[in-house]
PARO-292729 format. One record per atom (N, C-alpha, C, CB): residue number from 1; residue in three letters; atom name; x, y, z. Coordinates in Angstrom, 3 decimals. Glycine has a CB too. Example, Ala and Ser with C-alpha at 12.3 -4.5 7.8 and 13.67 -1.06 7.14 Angstrom:
1;ALA;N;13.190;-5.690;7.800
1;ALA;CA;12.300;-4.500;7.800
1;ALA;C;13.200;-3.300;7.800
1;ALA;CB;11.308;-4.473;9.046
2;SER;N;12.850;-2.250;7.080
2;SER;CA;13.670;-1.060;7.140
2;SER;C;12.900;0.030;7.870
2;SER;CB;14.084;-0.598;5.725
This chain:
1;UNK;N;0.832;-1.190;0.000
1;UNK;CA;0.000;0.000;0.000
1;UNK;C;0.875;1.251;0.000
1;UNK;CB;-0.945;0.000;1.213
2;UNK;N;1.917;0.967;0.631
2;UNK;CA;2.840;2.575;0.317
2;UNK;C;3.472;2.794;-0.340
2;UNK;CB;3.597;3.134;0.969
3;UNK;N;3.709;1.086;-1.211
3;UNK;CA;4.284;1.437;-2.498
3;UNK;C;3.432;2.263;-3.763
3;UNK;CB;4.710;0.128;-2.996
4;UNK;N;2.029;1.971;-3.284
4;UNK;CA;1.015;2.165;-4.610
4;UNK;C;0.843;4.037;-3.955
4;UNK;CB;-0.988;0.743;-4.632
5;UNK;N;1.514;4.217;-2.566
5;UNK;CA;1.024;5.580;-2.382
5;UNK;C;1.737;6.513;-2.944
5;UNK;CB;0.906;5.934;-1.142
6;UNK;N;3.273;5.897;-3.074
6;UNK;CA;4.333;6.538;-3.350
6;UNK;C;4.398;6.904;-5.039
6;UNK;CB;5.473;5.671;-2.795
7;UNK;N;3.677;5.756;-5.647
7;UNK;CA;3.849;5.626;-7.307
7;UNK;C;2.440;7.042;-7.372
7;UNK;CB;3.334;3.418;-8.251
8;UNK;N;1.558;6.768;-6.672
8;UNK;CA;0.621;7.772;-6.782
8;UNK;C;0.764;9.103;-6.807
8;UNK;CB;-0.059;7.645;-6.019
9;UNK;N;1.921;9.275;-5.371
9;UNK;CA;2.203;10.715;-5.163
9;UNK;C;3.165;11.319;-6.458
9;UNK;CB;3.003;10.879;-3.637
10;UNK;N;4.083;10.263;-6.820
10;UNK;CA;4.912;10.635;-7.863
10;UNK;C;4.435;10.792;-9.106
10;UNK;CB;5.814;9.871;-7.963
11;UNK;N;3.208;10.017;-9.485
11;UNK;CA;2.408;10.187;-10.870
11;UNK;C;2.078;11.380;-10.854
11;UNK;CB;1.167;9.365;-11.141
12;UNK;N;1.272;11.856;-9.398
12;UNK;CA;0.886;13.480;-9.149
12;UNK;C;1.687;14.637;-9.597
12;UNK;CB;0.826;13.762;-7.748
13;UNK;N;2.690;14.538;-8.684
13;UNK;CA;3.801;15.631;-8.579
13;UNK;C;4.379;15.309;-10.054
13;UNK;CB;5.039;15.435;-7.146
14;UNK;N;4.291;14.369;-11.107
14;UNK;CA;5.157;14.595;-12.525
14;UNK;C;3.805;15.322;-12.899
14;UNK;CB;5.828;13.024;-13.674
15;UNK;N;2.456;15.335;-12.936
15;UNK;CA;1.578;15.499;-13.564
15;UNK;C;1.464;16.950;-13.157
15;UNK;CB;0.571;14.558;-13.410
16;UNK;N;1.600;17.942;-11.466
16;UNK;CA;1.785;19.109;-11.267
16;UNK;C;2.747;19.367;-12.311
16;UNK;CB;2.109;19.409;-9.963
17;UNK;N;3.690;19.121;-12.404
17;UNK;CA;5.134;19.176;-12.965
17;UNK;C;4.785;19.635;-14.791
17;UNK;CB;6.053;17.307;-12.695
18;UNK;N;4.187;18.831;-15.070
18;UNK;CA;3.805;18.770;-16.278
18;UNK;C;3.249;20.074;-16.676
18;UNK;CB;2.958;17.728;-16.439
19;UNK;N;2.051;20.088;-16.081
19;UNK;CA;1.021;21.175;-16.240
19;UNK;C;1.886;22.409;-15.808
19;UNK;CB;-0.419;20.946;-15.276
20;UNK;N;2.624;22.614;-14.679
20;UNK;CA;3.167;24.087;-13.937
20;UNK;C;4.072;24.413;-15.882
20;UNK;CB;4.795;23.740;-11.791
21;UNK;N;4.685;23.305;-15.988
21;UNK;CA;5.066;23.880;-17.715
21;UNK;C;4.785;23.911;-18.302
21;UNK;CB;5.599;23.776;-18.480
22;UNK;N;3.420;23.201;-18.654
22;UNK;CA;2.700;23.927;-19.784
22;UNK;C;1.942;25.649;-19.363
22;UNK;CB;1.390;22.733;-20.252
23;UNK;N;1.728;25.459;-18.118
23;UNK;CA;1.195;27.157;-17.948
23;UNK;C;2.512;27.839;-18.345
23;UNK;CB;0.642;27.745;-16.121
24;UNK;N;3.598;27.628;-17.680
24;UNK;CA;4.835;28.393;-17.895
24;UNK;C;5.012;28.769;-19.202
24;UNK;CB;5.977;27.704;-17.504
25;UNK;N;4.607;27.548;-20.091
25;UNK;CA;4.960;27.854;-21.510
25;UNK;C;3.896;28.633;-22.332
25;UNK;CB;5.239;26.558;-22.222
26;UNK;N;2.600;28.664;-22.000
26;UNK;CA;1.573;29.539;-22.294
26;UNK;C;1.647;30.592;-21.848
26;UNK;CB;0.542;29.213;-22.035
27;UNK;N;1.900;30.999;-20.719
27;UNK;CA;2.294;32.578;-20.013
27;UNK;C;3.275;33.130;-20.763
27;UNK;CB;2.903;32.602;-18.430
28;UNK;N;4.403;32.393;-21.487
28;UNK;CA;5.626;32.975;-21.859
28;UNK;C;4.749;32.883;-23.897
28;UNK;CB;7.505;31.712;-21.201
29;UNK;N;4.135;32.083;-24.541
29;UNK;CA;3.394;32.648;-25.183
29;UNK;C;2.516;34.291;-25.215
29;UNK;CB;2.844;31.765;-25.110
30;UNK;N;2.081;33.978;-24.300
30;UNK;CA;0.928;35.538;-23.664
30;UNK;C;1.543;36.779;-24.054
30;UNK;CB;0.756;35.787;-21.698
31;UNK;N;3.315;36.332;-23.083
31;UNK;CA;4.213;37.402;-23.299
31;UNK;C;4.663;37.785;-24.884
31;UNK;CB;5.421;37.031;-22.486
32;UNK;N;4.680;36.757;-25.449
32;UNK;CA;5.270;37.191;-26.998
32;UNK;C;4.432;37.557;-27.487
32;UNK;CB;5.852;36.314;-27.952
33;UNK;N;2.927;37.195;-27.733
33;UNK;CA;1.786;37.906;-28.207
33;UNK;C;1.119;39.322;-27.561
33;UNK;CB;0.841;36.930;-28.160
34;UNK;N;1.316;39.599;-26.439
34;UNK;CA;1.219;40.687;-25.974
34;UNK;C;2.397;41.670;-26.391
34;UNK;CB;1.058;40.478;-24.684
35;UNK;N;3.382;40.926;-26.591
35;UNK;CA;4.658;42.239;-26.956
35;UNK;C;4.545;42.587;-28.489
35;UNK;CB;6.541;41.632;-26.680
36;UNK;N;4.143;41.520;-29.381
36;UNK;CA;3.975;41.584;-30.646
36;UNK;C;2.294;42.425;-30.981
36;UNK;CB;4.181;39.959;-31.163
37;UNK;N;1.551;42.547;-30.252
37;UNK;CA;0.237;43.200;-30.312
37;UNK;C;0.991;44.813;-29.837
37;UNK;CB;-1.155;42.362;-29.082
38;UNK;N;2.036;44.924;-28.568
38;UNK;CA;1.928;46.171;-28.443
38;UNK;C;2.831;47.094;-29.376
38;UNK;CB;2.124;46.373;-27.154
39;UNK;N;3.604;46.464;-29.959
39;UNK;CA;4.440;46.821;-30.974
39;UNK;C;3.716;47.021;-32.688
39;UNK;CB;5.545;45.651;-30.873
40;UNK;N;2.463;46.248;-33.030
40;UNK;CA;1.575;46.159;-33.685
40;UNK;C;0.824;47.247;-33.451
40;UNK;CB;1.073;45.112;-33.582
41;UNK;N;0.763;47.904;-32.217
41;UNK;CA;-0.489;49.056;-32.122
41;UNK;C;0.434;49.956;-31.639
41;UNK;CB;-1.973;48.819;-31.052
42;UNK;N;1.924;50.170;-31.563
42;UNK;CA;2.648;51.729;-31.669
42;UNK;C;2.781;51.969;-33.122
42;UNK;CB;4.291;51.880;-30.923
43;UNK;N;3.305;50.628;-34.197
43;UNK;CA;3.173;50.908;-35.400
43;UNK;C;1.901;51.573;-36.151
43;UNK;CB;3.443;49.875;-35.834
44;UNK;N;0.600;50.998;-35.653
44;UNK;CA;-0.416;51.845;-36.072
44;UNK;C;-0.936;52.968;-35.330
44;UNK;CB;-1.351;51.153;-36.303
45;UNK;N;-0.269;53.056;-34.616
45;UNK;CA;-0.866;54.580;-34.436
45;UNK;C;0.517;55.597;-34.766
45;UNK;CB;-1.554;54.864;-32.573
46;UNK;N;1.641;55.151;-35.411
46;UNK;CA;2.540;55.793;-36.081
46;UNK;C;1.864;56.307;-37.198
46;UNK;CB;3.633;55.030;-36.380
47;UNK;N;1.670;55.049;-37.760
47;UNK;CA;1.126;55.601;-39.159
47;UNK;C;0.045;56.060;-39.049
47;UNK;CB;0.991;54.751;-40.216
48;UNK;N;-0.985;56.115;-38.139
48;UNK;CA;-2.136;56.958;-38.202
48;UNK;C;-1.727;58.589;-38.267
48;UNK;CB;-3.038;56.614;-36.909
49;UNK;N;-1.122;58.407;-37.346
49;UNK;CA;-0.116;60.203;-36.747
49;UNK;C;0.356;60.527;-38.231
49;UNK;CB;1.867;60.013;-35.300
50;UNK;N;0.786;59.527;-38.848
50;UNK;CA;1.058;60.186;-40.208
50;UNK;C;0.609;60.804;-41.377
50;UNK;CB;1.414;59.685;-40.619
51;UNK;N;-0.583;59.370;-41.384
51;UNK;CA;-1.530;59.836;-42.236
51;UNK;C;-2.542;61.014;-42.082
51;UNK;CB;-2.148;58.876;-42.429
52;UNK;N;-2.871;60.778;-40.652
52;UNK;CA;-3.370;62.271;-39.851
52;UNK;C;-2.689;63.459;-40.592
52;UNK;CB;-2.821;62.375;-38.057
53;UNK;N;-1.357;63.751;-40.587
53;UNK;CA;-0.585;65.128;-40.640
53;UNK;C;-0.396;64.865;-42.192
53;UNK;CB;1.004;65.359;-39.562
54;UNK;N;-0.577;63.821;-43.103
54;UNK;CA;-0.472;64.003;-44.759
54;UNK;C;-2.118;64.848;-44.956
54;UNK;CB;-0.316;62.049;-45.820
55;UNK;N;-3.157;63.779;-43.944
55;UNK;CA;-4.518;64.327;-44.313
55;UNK;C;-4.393;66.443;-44.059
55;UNK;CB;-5.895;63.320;-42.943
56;UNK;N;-4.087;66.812;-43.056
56;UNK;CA;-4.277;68.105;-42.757
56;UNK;C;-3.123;69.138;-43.319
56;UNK;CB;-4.406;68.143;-41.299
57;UNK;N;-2.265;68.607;-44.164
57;UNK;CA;-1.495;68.719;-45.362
57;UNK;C;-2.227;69.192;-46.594
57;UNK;CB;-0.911;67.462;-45.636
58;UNK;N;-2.585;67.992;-46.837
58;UNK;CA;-3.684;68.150;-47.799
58;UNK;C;-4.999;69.115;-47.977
58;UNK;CB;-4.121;67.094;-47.753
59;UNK;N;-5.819;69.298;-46.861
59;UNK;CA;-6.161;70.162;-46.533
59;UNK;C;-5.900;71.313;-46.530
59;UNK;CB;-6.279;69.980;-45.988
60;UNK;N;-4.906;71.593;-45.931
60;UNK;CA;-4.247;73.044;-45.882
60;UNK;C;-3.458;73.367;-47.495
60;UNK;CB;-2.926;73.051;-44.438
61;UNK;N;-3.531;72.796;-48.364
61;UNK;CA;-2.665;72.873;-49.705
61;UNK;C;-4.350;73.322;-50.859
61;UNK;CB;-1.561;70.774;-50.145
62;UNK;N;-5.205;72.283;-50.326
62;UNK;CA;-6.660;72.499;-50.618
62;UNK;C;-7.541;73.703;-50.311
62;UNK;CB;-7.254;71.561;-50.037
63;UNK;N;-7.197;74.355;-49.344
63;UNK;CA;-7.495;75.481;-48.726
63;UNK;C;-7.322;76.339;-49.217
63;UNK;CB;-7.127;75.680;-47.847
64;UNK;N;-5.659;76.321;-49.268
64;UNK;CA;-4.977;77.357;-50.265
64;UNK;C;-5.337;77.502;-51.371
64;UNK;CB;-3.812;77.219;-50.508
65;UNK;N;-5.418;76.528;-52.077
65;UNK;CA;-5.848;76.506;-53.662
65;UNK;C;-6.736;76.805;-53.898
65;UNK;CB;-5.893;75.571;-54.349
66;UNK;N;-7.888;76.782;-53.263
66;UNK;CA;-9.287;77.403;-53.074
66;UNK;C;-9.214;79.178;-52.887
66;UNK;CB;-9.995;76.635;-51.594
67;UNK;N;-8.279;79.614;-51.485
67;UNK;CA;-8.511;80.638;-51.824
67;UNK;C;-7.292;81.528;-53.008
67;UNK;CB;-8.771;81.140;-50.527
68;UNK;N;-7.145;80.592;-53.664
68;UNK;CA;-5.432;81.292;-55.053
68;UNK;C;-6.998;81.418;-56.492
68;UNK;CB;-3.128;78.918;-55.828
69;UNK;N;-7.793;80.382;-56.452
69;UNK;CA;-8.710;80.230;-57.602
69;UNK;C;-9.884;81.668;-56.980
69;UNK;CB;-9.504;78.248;-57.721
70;UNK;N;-10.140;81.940;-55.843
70;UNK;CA;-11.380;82.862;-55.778
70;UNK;C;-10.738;84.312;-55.963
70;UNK;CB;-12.277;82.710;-54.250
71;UNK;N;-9.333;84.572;-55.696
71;UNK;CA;-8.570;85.300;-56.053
71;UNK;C;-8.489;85.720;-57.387
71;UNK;CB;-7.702;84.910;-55.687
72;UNK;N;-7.999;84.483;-58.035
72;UNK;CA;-8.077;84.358;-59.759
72;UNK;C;-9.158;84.921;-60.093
72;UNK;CB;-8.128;82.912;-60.453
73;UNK;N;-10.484;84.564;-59.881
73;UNK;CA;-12.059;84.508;-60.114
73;UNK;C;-12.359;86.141;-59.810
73;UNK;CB;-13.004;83.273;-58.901
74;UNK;N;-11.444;86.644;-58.978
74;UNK;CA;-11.836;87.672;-58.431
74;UNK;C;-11.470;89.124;-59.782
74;UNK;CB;-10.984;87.663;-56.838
75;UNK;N;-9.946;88.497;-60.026
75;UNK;CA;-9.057;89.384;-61.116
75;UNK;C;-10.132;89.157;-61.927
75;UNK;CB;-7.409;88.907;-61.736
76;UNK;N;-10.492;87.679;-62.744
76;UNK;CA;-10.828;87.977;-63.993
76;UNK;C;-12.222;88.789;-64.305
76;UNK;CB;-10.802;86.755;-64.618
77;UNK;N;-12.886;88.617;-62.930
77;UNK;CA;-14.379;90.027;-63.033
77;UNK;C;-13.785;90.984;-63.181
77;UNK;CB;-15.485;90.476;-61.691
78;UNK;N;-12.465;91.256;-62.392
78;UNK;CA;-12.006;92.520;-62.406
78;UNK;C;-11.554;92.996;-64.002
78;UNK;CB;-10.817;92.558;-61.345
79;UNK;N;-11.165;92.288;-64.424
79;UNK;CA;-10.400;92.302;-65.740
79;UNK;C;-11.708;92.352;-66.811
79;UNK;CB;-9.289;90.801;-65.943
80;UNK;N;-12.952;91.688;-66.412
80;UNK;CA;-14.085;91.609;-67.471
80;UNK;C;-14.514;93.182;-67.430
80;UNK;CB;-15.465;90.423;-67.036
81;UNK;N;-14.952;93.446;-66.152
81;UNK;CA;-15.294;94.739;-66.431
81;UNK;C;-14.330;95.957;-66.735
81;UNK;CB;-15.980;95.033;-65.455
82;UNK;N;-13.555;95.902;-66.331
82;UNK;CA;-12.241;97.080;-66.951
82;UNK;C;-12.420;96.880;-68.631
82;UNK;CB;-10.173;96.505;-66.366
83;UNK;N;-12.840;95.933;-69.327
83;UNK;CA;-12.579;95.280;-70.550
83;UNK;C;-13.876;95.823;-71.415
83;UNK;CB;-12.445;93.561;-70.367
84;UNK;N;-15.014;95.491;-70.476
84;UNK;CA;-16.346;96.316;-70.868
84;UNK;C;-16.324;97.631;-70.596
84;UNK;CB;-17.546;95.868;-70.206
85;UNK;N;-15.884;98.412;-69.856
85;UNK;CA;-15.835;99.603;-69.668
85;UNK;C;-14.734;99.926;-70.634
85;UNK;CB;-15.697;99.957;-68.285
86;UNK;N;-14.130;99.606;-70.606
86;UNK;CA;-12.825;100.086;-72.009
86;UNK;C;-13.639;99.949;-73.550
86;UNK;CB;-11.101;98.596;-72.097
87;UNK;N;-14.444;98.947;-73.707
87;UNK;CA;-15.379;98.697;-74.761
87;UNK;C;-16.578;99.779;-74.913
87;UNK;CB;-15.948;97.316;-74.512
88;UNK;N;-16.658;99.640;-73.957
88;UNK;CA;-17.997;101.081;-73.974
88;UNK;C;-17.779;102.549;-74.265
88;UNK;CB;-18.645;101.335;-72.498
89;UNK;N;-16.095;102.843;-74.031
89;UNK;CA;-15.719;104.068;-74.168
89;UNK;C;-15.460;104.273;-75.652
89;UNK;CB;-14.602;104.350;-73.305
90;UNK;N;-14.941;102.853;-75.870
90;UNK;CA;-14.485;103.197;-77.464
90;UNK;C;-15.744;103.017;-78.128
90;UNK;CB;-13.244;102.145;-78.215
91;UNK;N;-16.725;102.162;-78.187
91;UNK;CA;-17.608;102.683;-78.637
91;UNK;C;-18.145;104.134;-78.682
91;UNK;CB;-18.186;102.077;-78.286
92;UNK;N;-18.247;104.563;-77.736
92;UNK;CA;-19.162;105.792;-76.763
92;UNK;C;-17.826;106.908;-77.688
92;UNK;CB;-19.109;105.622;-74.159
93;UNK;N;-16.628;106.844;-77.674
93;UNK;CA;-16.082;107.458;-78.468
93;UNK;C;-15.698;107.732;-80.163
93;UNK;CB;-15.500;107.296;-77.952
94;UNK;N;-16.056;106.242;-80.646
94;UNK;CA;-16.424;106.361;-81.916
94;UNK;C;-17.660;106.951;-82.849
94;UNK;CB;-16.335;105.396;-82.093
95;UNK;N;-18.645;106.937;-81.606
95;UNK;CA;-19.716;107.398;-82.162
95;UNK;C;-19.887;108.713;-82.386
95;UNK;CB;-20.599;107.034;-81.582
96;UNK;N;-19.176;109.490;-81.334
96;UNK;CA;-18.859;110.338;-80.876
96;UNK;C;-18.362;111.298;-82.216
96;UNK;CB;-18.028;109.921;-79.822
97;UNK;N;-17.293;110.697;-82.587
97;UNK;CA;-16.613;111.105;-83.818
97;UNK;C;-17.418;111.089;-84.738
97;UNK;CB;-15.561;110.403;-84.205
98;UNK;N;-18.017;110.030;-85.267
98;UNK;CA;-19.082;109.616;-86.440
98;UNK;C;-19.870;110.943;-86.214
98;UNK;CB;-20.112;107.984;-86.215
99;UNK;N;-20.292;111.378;-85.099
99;UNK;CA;-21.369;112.569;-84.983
99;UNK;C;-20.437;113.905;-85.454
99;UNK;CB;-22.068;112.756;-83.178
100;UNK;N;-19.537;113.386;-84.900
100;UNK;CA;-18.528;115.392;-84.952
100;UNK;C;-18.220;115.317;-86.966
100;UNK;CB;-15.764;115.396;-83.489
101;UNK;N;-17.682;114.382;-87.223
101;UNK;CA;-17.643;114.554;-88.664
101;UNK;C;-18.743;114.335;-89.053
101;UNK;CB;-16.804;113.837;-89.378
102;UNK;N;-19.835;113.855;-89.179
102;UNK;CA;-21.136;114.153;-90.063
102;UNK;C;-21.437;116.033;-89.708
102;UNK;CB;-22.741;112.882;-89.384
103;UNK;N;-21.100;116.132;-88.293
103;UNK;CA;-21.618;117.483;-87.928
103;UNK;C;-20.334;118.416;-88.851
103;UNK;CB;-21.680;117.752;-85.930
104;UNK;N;-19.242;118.262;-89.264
104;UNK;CA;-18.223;118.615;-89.917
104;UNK;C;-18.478;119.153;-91.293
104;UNK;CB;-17.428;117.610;-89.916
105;UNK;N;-18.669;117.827;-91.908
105;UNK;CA;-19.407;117.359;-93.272
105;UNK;C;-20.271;118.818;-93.759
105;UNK;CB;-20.650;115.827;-92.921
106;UNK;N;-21.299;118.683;-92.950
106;UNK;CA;-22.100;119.296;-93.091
106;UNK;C;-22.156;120.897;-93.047
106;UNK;CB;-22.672;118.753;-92.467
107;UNK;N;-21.059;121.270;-92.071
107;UNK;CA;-20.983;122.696;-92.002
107;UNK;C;-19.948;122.701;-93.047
107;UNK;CB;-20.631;123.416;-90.537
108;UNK;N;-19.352;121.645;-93.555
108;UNK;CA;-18.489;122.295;-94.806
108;UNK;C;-18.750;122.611;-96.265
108;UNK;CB;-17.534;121.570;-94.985
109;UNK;N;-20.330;121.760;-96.236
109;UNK;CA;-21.071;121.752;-97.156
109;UNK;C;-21.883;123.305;-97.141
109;UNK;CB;-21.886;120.467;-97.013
110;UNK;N;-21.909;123.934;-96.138
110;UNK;CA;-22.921;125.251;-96.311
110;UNK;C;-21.523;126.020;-96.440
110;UNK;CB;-24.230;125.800;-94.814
């Protein structure tokens, strides 16, 4: 009987034995997957930080360009009407003439 207690206790204690290393070896798993997850999520939030500051880059280049075109938009009214008003004079001055020489014409004729 104390032989069968002794084979018992020793089947036990290899079988603690066993198991204390397989936890050991799963905990030390845990550790490599936890170090590889936290290294996995400084890399992405690197590149988020990056893409973040390309996005508000972009933006700000978009911004600009927006206000360089209402600028543009702004000259070329400016430029339309200087263009019509320059058109209107020379008209407004050709006619002008057309009247002074018919009015010419005419007093040279009496």
């Amino acid at each position: 009987a104390a032989t069968a207690l002794s084979t018992m206790k020793s089947e036990f204690e290899t079988e603690i034995s066993d198991k204390n290393g397989t936890i050991q070896s799963l905990m030390g798993l845990i550790e490599e997957d936890k170090s590889s997850f936290d290294e996995l999520q400084s890399a992405k939030t690197l590149e988020l930080e990056s893409a973040n500051s390309a996005k508000q880059e972009l933006e700000d280049e978009l911004s600009s360009s927006q206000k360089s075109i209402s600028e543009l938009q702004r000259q070329i009214e400016s430029l339309q009407s200087e263009s019509s008003a320059s058109s209107l004079i020379s008209v407004l001055s050709v006619n002008s003439f057309k009247k002074s020489w018919n009015l010419y014409k005419v007093l040279m004729r009496s």
